[in-house]
N, C-alpha and C positions, 0 to 999 in steps of 0.2 A: 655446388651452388645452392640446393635444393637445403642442404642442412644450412647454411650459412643465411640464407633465409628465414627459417623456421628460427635460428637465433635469434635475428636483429625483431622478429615478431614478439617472442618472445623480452627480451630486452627492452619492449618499446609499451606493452602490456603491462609490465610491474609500474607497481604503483607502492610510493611511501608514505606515510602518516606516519606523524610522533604523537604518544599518547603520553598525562602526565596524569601519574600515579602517586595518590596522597598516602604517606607511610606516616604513619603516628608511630612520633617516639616515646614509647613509657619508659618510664624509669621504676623497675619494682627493687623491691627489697624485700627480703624473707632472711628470716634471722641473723641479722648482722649483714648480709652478702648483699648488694646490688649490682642489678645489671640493668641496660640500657639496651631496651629491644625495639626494636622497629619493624610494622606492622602494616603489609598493605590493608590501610580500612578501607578501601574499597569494593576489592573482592573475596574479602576473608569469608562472606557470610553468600558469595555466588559461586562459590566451589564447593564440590565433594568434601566430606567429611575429611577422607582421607588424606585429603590434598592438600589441606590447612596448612600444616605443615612446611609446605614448601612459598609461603607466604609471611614466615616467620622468622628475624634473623637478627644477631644481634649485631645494632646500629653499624659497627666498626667496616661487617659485610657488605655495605650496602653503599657507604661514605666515597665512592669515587664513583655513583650514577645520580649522585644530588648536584641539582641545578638550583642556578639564583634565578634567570632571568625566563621568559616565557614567551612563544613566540604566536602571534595574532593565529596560522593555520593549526595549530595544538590542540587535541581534541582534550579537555581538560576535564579530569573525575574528583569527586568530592568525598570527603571521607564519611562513613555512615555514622561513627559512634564515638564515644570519648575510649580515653584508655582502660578506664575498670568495668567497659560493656564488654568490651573485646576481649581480654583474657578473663573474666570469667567464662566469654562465650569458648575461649581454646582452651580453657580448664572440662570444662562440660564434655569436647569434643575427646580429649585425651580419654576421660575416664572412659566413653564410649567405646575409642577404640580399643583400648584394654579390655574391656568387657567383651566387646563382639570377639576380639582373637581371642579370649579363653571359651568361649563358647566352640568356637570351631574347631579349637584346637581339642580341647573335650571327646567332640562328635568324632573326627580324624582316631583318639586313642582307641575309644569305644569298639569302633570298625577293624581297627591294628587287633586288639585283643581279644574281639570275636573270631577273627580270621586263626588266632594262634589255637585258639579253644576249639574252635570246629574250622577246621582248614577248606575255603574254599578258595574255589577260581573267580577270582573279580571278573566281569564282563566286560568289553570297552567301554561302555556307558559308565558303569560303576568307576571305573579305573581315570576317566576323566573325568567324571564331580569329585574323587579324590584328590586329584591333581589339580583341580582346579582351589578346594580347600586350603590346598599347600601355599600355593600361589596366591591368595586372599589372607592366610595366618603371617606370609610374609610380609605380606607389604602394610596392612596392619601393623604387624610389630616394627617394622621400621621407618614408619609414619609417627608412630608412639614416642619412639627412638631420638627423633629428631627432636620432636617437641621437650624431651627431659633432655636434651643436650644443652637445649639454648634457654629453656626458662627454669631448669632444676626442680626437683623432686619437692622441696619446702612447696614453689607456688602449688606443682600441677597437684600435690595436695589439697589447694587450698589457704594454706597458713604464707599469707601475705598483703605489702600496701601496695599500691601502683599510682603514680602520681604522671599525669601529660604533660609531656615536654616538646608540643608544639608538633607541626608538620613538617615532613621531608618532602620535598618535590623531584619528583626520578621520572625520568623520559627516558620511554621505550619505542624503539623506532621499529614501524610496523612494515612488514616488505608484503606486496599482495600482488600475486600473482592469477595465474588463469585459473588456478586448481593448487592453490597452498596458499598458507598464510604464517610465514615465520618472524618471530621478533629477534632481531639483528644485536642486540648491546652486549656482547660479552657471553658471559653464566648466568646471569640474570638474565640475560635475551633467551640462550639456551629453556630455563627452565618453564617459562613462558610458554615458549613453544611445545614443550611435553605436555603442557597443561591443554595448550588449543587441541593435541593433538589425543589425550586420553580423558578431557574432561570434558563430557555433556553439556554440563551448565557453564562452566566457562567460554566453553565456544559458543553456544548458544548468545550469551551478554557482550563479546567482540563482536559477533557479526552485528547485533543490535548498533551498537554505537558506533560502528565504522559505518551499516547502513543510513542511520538519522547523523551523521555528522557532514555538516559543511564542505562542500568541496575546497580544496586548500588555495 
């Protein structure tokens, strides 16, 4: 009885909000080739560097979380910038992260081929800022990764046009609990919620707008 309890509390606790997220679609082109990307401008520029990425996707991804209509309880976000603020600003971020993982990865050889040259015993201390190195050069380069998957090597060069093709409207429906907060729609819900759950500034800017938002 005591558990069955503790559920229907729990059950009676959660709380929903839909939030609607303005995705600008660019249209870039770089040498002959266009693609048609879609961009939440809203929190592109309130996330970790590294996280850009998982905010970037080409339109086709995205095209079965786009809504027509809008509902009065909706906490609704506005987009920060046109299309050629924003991929310059994820051009910017690319070359950064490429830069930061050659640095580390650098530092990492350095420590490999002093160790071959004069052998020692890494300490745990030592043995976990290595690891933790490893762990930082990955996710770097697969931050990196993503980004030249969906906008190609011509833009994140640099050498391209990008023209606005208007706003997507994508409702994310927010589940909030006593001690969690996950977003419910699919893989897109999914990665939302990796973001609440390993991004500082990201969760920092949800609790903000779930706190000043309207009760529904």
């Amino acid at each position: 009885m005591w558990k069955t309890d503790t559920l229907l509390v729990e059950i009676i606790m959660e709380v929903k909000r839909s939030i609607i997220l303005p995705y600008t679609e660019c249209i870039v082109e770089a040498r002959g080739k266009t693609r048609r990307i879609c961009i939440d401008s809203y929190f592109v520029r309130k996330v970790m560097p590294i996280n850009v990425s998982l905010l970037v996707y080409p339109c086709k991804v995205i095209a079965n979380y786009v809504i027509e209509k809008r509902k009065s309880e909706d906490i609704v976000l506005d987009a920060s910038e046109n299309c050629e603020g924003i991929v310059s600003y994820i051009v910017d971020i690319y070359r950064d992260l490429r830069s930061d993982s050659l640095k580390i990865f650098k530092r990492m050889y350095w420590y490999n081929v002093s160790n071959l040259i004069v052998p020692v015993r890494f300490s745990p201390l030592m043995r976990d800022k290595l690891d933790r190195y490893e762990r930082t050069v990955g996710e770097l380069t697969a931050s990196a990764m993503l980004l030249d998957r969906v906008l190609g090597k011509e833009v994140l060069r640099g050498n391209y046009n990008v023209v606005d093709n208007g706003i997507r409207s994508i409702r994310l429906t927010v589940s909030m609990g006593e001690d969690r907060i996950v977003f419910l729609n699919g893989i897109l819900g999914k990665i939302y919620t990796k973001l609440y759950e390993s991004d500082e500034l990201f969760r920092k800017e949800i609790l903000r707008l779930l706190s000043q938002a309207k009760p529904p």
